[in-house]
Jmol script that loads the backbone (N, CA, C; Angstrom):
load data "model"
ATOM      1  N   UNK A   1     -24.069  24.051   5.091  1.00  0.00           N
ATOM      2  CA  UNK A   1     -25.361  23.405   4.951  1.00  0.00           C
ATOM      3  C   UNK A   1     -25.202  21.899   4.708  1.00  0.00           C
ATOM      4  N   UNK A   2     -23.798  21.798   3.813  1.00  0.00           N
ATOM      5  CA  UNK A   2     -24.403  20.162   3.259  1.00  0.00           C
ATOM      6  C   UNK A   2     -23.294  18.967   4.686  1.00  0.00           C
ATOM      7  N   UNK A   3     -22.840  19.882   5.602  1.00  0.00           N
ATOM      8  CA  UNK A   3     -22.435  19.578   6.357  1.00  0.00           C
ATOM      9  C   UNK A   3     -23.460  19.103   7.849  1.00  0.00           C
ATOM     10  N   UNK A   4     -24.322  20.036   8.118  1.00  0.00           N
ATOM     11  CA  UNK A   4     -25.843  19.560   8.602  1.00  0.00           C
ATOM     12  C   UNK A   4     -26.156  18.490   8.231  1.00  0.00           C
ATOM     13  N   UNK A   5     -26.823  18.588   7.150  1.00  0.00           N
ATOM     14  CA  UNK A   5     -27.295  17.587   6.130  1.00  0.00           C
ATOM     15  C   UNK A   5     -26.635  16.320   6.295  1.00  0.00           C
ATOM     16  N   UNK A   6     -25.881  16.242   6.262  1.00  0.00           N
ATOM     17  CA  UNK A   6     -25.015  14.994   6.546  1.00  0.00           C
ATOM     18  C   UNK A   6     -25.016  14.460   7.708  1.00  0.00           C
ATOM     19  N   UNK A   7     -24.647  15.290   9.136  1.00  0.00           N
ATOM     20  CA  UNK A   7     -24.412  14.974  10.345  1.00  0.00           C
ATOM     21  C   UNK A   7     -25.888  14.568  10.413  1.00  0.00           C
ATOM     22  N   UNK A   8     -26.962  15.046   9.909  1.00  0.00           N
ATOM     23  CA  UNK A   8     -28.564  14.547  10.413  1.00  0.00           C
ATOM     24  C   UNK A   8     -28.798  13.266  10.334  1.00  0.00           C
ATOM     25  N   UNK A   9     -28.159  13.180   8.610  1.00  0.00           N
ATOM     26  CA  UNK A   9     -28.553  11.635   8.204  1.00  0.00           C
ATOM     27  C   UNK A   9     -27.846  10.588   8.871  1.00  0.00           C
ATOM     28  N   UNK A  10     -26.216  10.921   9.162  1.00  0.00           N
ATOM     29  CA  UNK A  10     -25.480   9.748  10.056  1.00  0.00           C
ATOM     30  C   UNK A  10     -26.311   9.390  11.391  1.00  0.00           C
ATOM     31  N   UNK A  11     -26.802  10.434  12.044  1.00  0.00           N
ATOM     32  CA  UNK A  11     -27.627  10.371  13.490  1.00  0.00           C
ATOM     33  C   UNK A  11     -28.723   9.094  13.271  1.00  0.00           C
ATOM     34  N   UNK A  12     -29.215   9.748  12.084  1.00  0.00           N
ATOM     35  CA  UNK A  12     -30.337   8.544  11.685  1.00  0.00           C
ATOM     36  C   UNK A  12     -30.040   7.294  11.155  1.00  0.00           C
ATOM     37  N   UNK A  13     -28.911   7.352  10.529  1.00  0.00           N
ATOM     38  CA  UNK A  13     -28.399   6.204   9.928  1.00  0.00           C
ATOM     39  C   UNK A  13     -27.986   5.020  11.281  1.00  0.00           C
ATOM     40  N   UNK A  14     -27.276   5.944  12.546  1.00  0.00           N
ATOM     41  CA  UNK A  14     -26.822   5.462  13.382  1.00  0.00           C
ATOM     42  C   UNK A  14     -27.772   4.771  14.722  1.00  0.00           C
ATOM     43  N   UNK A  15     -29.191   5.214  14.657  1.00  0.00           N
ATOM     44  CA  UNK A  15     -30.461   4.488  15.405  1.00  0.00           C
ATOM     45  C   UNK A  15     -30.913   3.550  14.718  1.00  0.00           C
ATOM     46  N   UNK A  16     -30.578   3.708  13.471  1.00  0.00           N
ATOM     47  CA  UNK A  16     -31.258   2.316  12.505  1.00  0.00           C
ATOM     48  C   UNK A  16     -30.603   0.813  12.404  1.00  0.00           C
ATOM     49  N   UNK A  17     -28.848   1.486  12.875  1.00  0.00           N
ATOM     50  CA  UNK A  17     -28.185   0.653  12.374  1.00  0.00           C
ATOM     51  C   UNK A  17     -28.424  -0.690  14.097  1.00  0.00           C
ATOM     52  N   UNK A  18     -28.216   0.587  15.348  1.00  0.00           N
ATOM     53  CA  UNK A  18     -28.305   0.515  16.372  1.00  0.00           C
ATOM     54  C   UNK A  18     -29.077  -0.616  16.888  1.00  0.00           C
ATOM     55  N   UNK A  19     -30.782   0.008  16.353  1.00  0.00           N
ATOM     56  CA  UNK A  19     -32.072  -1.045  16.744  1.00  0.00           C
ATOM     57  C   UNK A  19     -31.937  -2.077  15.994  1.00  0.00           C
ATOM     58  N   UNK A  20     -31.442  -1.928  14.275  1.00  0.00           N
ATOM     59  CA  UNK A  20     -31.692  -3.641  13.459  1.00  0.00           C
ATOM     60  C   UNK A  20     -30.661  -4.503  14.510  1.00  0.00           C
ATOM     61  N   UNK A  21     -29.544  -3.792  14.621  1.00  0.00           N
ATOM     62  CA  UNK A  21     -28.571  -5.413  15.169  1.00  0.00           C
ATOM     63  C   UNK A  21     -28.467  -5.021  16.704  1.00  0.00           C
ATOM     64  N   UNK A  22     -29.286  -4.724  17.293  1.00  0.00           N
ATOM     65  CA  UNK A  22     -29.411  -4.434  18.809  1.00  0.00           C
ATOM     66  C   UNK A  22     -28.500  -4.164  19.286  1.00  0.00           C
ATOM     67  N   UNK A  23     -27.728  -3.422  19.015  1.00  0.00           N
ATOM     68  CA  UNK A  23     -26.416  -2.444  19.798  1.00  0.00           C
ATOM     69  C   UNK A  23     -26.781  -1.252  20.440  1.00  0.00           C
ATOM     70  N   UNK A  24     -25.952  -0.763  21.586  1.00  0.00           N
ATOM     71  CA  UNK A  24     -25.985   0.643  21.736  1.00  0.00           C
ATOM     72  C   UNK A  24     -25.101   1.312  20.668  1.00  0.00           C
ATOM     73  N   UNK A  25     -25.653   2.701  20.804  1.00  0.00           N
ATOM     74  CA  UNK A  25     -25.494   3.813  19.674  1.00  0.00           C
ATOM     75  C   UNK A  25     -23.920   3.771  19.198  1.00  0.00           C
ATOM     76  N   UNK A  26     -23.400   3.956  20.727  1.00  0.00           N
ATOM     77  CA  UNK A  26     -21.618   4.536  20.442  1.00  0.00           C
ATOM     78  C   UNK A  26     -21.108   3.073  19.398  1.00  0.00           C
ATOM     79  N   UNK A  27     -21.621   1.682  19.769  1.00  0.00           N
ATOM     80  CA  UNK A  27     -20.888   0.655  18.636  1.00  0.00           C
ATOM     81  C   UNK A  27     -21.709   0.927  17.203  1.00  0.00           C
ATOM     82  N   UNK A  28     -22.624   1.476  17.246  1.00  0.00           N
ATOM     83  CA  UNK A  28     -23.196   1.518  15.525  1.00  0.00           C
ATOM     84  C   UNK A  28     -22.563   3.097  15.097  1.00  0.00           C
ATOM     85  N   UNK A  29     -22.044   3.424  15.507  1.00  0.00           N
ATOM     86  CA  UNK A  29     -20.783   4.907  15.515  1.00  0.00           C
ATOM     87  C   UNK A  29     -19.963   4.574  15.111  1.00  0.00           C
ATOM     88  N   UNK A  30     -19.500   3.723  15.960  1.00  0.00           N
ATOM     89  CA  UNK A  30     -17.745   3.048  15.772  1.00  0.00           C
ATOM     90  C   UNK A  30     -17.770   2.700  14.484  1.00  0.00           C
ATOM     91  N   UNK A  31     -19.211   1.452  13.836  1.00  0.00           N
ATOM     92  CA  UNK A  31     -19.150   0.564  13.191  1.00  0.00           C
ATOM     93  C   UNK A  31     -19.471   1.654  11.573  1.00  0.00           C
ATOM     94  N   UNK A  32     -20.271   2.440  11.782  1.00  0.00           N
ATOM     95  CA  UNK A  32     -20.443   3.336  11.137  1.00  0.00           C
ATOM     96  C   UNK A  32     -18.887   4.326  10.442  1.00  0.00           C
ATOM     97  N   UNK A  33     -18.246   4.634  11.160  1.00  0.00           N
ATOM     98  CA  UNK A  33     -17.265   5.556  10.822  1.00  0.00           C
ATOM     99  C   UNK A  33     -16.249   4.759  10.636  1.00  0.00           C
ATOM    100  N   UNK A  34     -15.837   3.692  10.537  1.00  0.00           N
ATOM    101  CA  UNK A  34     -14.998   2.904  10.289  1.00  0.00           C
ATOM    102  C   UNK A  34     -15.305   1.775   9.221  1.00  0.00           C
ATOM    103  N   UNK A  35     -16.364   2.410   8.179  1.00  0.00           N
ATOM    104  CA  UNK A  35     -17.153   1.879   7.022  1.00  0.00           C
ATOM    105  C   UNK A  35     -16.995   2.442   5.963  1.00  0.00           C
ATOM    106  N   UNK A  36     -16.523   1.578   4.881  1.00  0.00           N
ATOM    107  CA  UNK A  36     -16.438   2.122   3.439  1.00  0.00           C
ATOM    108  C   UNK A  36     -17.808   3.122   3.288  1.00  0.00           C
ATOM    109  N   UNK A  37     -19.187   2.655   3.511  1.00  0.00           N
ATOM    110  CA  UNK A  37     -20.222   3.275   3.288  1.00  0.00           C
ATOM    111  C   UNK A  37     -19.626   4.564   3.993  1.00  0.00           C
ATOM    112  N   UNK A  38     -19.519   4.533   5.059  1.00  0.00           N
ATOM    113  CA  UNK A  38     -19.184   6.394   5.461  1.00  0.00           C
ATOM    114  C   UNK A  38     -17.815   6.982   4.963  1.00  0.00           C
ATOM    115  N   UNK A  39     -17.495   6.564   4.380  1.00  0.00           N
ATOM    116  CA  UNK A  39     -16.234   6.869   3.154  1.00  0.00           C
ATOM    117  C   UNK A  39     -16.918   7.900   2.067  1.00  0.00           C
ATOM    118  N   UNK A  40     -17.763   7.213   1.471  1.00  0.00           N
ATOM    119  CA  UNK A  40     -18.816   7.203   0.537  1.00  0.00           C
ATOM    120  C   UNK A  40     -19.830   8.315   0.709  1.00  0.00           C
ATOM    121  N   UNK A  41     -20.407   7.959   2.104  1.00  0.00           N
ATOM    122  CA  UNK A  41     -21.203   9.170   2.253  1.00  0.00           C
ATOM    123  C   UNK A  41     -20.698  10.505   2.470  1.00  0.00           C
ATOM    124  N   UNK A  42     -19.613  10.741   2.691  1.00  0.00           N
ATOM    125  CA  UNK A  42     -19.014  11.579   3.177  1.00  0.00           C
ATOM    126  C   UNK A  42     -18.076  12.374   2.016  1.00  0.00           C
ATOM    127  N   UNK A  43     -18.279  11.512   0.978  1.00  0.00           N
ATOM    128  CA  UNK A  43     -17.822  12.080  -0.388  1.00  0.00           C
ATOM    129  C   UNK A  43     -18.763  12.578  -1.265  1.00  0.00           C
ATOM    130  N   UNK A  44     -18.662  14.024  -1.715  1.00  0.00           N
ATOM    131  CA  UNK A  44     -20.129  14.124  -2.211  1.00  0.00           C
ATOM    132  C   UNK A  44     -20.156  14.014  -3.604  1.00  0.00           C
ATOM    133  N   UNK A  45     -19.056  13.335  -4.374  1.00  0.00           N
ATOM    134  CA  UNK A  45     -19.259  12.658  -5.306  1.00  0.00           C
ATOM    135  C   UNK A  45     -19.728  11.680  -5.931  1.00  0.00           C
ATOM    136  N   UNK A  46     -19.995  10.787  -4.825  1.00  0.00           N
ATOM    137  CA  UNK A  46     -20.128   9.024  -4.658  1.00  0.00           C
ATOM    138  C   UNK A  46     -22.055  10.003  -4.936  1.00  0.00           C
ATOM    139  N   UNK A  47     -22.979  10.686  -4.318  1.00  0.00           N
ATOM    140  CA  UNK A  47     -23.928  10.540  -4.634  1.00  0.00           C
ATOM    141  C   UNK A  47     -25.016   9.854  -3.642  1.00  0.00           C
ATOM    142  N   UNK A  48     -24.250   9.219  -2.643  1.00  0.00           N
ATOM    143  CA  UNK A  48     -24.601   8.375  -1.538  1.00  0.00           C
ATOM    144  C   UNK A  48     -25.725   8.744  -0.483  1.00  0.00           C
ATOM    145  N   UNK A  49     -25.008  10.451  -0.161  1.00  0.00           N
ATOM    146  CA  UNK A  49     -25.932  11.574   0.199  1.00  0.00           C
ATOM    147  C   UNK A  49     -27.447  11.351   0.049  1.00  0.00           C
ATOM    148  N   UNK A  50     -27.629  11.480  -1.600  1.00  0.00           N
ATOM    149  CA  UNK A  50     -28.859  12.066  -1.899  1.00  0.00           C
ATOM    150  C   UNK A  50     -29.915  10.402  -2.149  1.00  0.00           C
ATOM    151  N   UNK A  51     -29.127   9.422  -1.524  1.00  0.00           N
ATOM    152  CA  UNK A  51     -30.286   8.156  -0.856  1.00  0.00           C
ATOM    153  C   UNK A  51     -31.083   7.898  -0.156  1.00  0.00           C
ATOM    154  N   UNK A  52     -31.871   7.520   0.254  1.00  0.00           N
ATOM    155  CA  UNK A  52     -32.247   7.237   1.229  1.00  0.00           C
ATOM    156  C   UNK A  52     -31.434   6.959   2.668  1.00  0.00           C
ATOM    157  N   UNK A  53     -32.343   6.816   3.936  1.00  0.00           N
ATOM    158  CA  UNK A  53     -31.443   5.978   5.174  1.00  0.00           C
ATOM    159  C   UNK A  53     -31.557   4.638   5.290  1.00  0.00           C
ATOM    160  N   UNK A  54     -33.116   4.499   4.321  1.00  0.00           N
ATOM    161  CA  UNK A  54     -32.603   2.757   4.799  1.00  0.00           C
ATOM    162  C   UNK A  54     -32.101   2.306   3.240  1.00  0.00           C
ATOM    163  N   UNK A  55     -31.531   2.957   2.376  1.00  0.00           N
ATOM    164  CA  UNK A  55     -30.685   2.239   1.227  1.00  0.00           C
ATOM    165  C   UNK A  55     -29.171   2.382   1.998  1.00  0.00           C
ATOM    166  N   UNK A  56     -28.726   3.342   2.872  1.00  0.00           N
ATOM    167  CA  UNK A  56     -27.458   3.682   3.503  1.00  0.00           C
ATOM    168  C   UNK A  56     -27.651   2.346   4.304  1.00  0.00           C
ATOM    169  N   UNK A  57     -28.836   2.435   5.256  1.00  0.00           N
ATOM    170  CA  UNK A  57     -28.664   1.411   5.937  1.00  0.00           C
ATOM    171  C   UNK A  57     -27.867   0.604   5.162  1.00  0.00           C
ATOM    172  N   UNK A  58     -29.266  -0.448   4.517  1.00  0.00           N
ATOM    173  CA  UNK A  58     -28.504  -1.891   3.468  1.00  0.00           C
ATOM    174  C   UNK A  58     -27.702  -1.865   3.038  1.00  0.00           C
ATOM    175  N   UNK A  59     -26.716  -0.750   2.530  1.00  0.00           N
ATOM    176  CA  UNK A  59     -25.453  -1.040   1.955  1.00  0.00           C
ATOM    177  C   UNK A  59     -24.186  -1.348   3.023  1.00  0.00           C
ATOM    178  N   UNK A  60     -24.412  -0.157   4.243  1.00  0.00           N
ATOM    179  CA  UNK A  60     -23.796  -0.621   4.842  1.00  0.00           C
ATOM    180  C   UNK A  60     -23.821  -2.611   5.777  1.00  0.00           C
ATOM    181  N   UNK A  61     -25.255  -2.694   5.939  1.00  0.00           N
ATOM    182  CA  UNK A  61     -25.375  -4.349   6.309  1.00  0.00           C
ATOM    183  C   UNK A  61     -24.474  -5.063   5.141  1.00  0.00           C
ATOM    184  N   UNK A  62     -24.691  -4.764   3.971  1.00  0.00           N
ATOM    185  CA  UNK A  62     -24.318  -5.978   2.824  1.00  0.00           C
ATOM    186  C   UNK A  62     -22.938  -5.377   2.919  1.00  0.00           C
ATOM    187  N   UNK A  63     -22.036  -4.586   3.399  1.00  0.00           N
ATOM    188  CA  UNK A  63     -20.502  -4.497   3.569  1.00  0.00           C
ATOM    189  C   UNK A  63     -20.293  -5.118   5.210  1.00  0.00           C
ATOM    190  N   UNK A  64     -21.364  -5.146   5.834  1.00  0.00           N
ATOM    191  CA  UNK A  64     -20.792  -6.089   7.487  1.00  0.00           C
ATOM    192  C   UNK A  64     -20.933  -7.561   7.318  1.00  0.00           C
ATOM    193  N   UNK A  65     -21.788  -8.011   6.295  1.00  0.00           N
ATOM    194  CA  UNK A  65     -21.704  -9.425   5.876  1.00  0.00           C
ATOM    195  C   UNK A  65     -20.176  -9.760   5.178  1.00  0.00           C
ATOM    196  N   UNK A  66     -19.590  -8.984   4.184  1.00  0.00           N
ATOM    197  CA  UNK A  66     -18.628  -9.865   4.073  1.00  0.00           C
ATOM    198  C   UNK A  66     -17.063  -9.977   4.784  1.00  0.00           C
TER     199      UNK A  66
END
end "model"
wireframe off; spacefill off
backbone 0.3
color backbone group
């Protein structure tokens, strides 16, 4: 289940990330899975999970800024 759950939110995480910085999908994938944030989300300790998509979003933007 919390494996669903997860794959749903990356999908969504991954059109959001897609449309803000006008990429196609497969580079907000790349950029996505090769992100501390999906480190994070993907740990279900971090808690990251049970956020929102657009707080996932912003965290991940404020880790592509630096």
């Amino acid at each position: 289940m919390r494996d669903q759950v997860l794959w749903r939110k990356e999908g969504r995480i991954v059109a959001l990330l897609a449309k803000r910085l006008d990429i196609d999908v497969e580079r907000a994938l790349d950029i996505l899975y090769n992100s501390r944030t999906f480190f994070l989300l993907s740990n279900p300790d971090s808690g990251l999970l049970l956020q929102s998509d657009e707080y996932i979003l912003n965290d991940l933007l404020r880790e592509l800024e630096v």
